[in-house]
N, C-alpha and C positions, 0 to 999 in steps of 0.2 A: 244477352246484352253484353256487348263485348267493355270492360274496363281497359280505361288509356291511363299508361305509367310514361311519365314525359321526364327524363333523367338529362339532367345539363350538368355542366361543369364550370368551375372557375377558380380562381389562382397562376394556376398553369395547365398547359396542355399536357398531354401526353400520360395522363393520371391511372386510367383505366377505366374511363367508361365506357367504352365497347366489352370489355373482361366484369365490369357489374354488373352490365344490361342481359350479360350473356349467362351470366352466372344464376343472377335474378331470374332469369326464366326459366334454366334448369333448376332452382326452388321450384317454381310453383310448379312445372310440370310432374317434381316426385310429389307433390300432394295434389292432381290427379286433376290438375289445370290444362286446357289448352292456350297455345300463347304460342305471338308471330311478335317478331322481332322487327324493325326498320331504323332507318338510320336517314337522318336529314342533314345535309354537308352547303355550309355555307358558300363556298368557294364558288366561281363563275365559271369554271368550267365547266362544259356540261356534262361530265364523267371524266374520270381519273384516267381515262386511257393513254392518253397524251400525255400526260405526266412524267415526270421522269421518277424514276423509284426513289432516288436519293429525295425528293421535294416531300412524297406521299407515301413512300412503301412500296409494299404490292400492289399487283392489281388483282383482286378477288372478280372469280368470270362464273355466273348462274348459270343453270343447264339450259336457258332460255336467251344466256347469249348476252346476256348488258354486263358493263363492266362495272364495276364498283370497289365500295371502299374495304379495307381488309378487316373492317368488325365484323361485316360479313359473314367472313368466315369465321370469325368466334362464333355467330351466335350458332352458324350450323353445328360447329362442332359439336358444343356443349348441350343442346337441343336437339338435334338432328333433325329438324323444319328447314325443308328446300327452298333456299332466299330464292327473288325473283326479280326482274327490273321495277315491281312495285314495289319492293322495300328498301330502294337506294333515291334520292334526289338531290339534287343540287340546284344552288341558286344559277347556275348557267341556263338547265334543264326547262326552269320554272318560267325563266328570261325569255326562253326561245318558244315555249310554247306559248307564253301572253304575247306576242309580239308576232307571231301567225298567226295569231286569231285576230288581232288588231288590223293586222293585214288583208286578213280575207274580211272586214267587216263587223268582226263578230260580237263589237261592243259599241253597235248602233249607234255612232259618234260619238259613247260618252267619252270624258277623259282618263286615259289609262293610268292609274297611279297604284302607288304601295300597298296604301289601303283606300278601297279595299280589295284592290286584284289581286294584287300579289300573295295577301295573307290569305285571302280567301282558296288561290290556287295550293297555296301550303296545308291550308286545314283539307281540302278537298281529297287532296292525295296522301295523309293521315287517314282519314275518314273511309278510302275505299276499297274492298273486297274484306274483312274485317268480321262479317257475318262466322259463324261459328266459333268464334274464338273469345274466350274467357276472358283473357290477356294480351293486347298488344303494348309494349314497349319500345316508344320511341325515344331514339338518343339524339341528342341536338350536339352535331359539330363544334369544337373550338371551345371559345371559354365567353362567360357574360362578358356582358362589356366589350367585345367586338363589335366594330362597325357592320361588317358583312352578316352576321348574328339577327340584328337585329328585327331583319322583320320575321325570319321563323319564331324569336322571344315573343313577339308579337302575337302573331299566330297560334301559340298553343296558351297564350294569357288570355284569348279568346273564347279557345275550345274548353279552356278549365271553367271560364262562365256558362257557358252554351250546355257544356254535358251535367254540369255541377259537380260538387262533390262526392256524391255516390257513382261516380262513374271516370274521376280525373283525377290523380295526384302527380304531386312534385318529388321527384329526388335529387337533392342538389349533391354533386363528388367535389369536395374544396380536398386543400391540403393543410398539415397541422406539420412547418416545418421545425425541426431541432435544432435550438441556435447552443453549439459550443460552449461559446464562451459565456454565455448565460445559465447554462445549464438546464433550460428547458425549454419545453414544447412550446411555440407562439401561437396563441387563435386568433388574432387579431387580421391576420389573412383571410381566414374563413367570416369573421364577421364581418369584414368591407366588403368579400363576391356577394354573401347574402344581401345585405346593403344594397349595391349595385344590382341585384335580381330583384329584388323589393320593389326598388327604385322604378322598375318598369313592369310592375305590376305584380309578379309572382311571388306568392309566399310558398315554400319549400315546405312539404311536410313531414320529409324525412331528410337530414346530412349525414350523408359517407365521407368521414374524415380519411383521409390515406395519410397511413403514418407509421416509422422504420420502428417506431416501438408503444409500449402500452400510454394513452395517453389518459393521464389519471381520474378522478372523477372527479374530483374539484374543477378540474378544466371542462369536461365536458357538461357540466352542471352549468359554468361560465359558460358555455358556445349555447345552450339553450337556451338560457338567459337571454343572451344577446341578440339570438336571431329567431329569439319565439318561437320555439317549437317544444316540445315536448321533451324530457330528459331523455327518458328511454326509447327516443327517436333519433338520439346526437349516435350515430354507430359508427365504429374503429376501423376500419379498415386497414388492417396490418400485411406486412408484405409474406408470405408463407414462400416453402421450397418447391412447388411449380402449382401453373396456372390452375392445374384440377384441382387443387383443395382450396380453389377461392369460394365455390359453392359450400362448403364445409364450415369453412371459417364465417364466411355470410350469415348462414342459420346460426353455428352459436354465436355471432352475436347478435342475432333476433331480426335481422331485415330483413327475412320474408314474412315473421312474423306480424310484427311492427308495420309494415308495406298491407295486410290484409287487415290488421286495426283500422286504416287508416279510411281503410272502405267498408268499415260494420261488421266484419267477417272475422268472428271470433271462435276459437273452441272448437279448431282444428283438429287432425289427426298429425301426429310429426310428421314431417315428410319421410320416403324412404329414398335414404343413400347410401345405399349397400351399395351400388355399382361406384358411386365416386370413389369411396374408401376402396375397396379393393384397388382402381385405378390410382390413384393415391399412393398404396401400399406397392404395388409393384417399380411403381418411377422408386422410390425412396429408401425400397429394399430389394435391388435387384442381385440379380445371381453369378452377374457379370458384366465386363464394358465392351463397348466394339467402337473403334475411333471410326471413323467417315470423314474423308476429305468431298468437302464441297468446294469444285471449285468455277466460280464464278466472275463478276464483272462487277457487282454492287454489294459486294461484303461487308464493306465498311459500314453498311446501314443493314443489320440484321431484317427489321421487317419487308426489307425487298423480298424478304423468302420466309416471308411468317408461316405459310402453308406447308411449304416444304419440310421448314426445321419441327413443325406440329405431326407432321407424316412418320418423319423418322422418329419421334417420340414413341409415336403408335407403333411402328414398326417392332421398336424395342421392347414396349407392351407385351405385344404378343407373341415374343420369343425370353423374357424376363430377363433385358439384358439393359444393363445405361445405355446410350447413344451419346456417344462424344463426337461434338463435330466439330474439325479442324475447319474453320473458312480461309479456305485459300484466293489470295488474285488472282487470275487465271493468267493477266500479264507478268506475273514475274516467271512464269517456261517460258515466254521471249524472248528473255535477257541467255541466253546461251547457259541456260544448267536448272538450278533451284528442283529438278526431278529430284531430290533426295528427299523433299518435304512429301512426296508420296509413300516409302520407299516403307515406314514403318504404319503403313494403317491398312486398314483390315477392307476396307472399301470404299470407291470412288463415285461422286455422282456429278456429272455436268447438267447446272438448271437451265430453265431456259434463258431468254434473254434476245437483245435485237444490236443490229449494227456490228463494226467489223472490230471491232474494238476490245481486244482481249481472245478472238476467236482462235488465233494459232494460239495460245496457251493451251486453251479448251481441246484442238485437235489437239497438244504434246500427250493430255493427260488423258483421252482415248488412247491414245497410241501407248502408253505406258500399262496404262490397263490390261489393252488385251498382247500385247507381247511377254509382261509379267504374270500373267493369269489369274489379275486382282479384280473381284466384282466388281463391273463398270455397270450404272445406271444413268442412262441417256435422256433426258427431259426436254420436249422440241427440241431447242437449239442444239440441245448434248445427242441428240442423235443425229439429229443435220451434222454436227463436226464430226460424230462418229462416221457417217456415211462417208466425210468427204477422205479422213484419214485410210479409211481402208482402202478407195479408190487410187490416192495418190500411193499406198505405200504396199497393197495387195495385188492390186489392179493396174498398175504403173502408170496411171494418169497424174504424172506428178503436178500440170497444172490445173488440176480438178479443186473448183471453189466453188462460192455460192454467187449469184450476180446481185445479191441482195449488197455484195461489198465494192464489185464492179463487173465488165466484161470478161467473160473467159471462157476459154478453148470449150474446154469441159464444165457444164454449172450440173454439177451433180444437184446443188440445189440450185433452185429459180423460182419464178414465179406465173403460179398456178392462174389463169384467168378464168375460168369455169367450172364448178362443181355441182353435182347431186346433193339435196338435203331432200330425201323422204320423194319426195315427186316432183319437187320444185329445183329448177333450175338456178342456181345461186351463181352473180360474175362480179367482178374487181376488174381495176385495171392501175398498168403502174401509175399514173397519173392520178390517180384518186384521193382522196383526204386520207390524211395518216387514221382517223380516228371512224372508227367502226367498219372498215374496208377490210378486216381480218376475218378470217373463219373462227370465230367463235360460238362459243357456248355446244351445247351438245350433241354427239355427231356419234353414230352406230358404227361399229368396227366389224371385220368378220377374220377370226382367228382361224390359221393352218391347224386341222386336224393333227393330231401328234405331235405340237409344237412346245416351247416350252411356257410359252404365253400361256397356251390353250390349258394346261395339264395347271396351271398356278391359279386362273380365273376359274376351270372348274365347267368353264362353256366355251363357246364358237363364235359367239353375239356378246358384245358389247356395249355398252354406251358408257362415253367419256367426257370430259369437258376441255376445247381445245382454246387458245390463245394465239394465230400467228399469220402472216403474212407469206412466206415462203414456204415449198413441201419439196421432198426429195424426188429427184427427179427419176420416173422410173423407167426412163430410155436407156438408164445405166442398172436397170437389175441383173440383168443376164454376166454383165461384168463385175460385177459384186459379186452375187450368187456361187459364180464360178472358184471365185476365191475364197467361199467359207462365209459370207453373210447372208445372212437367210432372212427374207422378207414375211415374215408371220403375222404380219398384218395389214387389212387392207379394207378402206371404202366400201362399204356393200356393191358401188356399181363397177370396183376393181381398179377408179382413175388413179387414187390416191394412197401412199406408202402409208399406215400408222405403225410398224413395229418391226425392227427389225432384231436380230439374235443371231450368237454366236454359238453352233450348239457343240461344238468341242471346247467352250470354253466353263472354267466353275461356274457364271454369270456373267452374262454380257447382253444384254436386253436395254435398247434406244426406244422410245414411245414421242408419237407425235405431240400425243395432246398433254394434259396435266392432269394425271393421276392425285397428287397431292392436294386438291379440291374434294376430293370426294371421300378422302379420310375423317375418319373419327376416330376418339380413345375408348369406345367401345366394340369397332368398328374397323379396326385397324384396316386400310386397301390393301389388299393383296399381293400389289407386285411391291410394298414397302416391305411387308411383314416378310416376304420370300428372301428380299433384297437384304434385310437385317439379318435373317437365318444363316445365306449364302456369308455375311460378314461374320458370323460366328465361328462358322467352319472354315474363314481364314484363318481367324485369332488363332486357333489349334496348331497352326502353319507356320506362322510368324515367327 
């Protein structure tokens, strides 16, 4: 019998409830839980892909291909339970599917409304494939008191009657901010979201206050008071120095305990977090630093690259070294110079990214790479620009570009109309909707024997997870190739470029798809943990 943990927010956004829900289920999994994670997003669109990064982040892509929200990928990290297009929905999603079945008939002329379709559509897809699992945790988008909110609030004030209490509870994440000039902590924020959550039916059985220091127990004795819960249910949520030891800090202060009180499950065994603390211990006590210029197009919003900047953590992990990462715009190599901002760091990575916009930055900092013979890692886009830099500047195609920016001579990159997946024919066309017309989700690679791919992965066969609209065009391998770029990877039916390398370079390795999806902090991916190594043995250079 699977128990539902239904964790919402209020005060302000951005608090950390994808990093609680995530962390929460790495609790229960070390005491010896099974637990699937999903995430319910209020918003009308019917996935994030259209998005622009600056609006939402990232776009976190499952090995099955749906795009979704970037908790996502918290929970795999911290859990390593492979998300799936059933653990992401959105009120766009929920919209379009009641209103095709409206269409085809499917609600025998009743009238189609909020309640109860729409909640019912929301509890449904909670409720389904769920079987073996101990623990599901669902996080509710946004914060109470949103309009767009409301009928998922709705919906799981339903499922807490319907399952009862031996099988539902509440986590509400408020904030306990620090007023200056007062000199202390306010609850008065956390008692009005509770208020407000009450107000539309839900009593909360556990509050994660988030707060930059200790908040006293006079105060927290007040917030149970206030919003009826139990004392030793009111839990701190303090900021620590990186995400791994949110699960650490969690248990000592008792929320996964407190979380199995709350369903009769008392007189546990402690969980075991040996792997966090070690994980822990290595970020906090490393042996060394390696800077990393990232340079990209949406810097100025870190979570556009939560996965990435989470990879090179791991990467450092597993070689015991900090990762400092320099984010660089990749528009300021336009402005005629700014190469000097490369000039002292140990390694280069271009992430992916779409549109023309910042793209010659991206080829300067390929080209700075490999003429310096500073680890270059290519991410889509970053090997698309690598591709096109070495054509124009190896290859002497100096009008070689992508047509994804406009017409040209040479489209070393273009776009792909028909691909192989598995046995099935998969096609696009440019005219098509921006949104789900990409190759995504997971796609088999087959690695050049004696390559340097092959020799780092350890195999021949791959499977990766990819994000993108445009592929290198391989009418120009033979003119690449001849200049020193080696194609090491490729589509099982041979259509399609995934890897190319430079093998007289220290590191110079471009990859189609996004490796930094399938990392973890126990787990480090391969070509990160290689890529961080290869930055070691520049520092020694430098």
């Amino acid at each position: 019998m699977a128990r539902f943990v239904f964790i919402t927010g209020g005060v302000v956004s951005s608090l950390g409830k994808g990093l609680a829900s995530a962390a929460l289920g790495a609790l229960l999994q070390a005491r010896g839980y099974k637990v699937r994670l999903r995430k319910l997003d209020p918003y009308l669109n019917v996935d994030p892909g259209t998005m622009s990064p600056y609006q939402h982040g990232e776009v976190y892509v499952t090995d099955d291909g749906a795009e979704t929200d970037l908790d996502l990928g918290h929970y795999e990290r911290f859990t390593g339970v492979a998300s799936s297009k059933a653990d992401n929905i959105t009120t766009g999603r929920i919209y379009q599917n009641i209103i095709a079945k409206e269409r085809r008939g499917g609600y025998l002329g009743a009238t189609v409304q909020v309640i109860p379709h729409v909640t019912d559509a929301i509890k449904e897809f909670v409720l389904e494939g769920v079987e073996g699992y101990d623990f599901v945790l669902v996080e509710i988008g946004g914060t109470v008191g949103d309009i767009e909110g409301l009928p998922f609030f709705e919906a799981i004030r339903q499922l807490g009657n319907e399952l009862g209490p031996d099988q539902a509870a509440f986590v509400h994440l408020t904030l306990a901010p620090y007023i200056p000039s007062a000199g202390e902590l306010k609850t008065k924020p956390t008692q009005h979201s509770v208020k407000e959550l009450r107000g539309i039916g839900i009593q909360p059985d556990i509050l994660l206050i988030r707060a930059d220091r200790e908040i006293p127990e006079n105060e927290r004795r007040k917030i149970a008071l206030f919003c009826n819960v139990q004392p030793t249910r009111v839990i701190q949520a303090l900021d620590v120095k990186t995400i791994y030891d949110v699960p650490n800090a969690y248990h000592a202060e008792g929320f996964d305990t407190e979380l199995l009180a709350v369903f009769g499950i008392k007189d546990q065994p402690e969980p075991d977090l040996t792997r966090w603390k070690k994980v822990v211990e290595r970020i906090t006590k490393p042996e060394g630093e390696v800077k990393i210029a990232v340079v990209g197009k949406y810097v100025g919003l870190h979570d556009a690259y939560k996965s990435l900047a989470e990879a090179l953590t791991h990467g450092g992990i597993a070689n015991n070294v900090r990762v400092k990462i320099d984010w660089i715009e990749s528009e300021v190599f336009e402005n005629g110079g700014a190469v000097q901002a490369l000039e002292d760091k140990h390694a280069i990575l271009v992430p992916g990214g779409f549109g023309e916009r910042g793209s010659e930055g991206k080829i300067r900092a390929a080209q700075f790479a490999r003429e310096h013979k500073v680890p270059y890692f290519g991410i889509c886009f970053g090997m698309q620009m690598a591709c096109i830099e070495a054509a124009r500047n190896l290859a002497g195609l100096p009008d070689a570009s992508s047509t994804e920016f406009h017409p040209t001579l040479h489209p070393v990159v273009g776009l792909m109309t028909e691909w192989l997946k598995g046995n099935e024919l998969e096609k696009r066309a440019a005219s098509g909707d921006l949104g789900g017309t990409m190759r995504l989700g997971a796609y088999e690679a087959t690695l050049e024997p004696g390559s340097r791919v092959a020799e780092i992965y350890g195999t021949t066969t791959i499977s990766e997870r990819h994000r993108h609209r445009y592929e290198v065009n391989y009418e120009y391998r033979e003119a690449l190739e001849s200049k020193g770029l080696r194609f090491s990877g490729s589509s099982p039916d041979g259509l399609l470029p995934e890897i190319v390398e430079i093998p007289d370079h220290p590191w110079f390795i471009g990859v189609q798809y996004h490796p930094e999806l399938k990392s973890r902090p126990f787990e480090p991916h391969p070509l990160f943990a290689s890529f961080i190594k290869a930055a070691v043995e520049q520092s020694r250079l430098v």
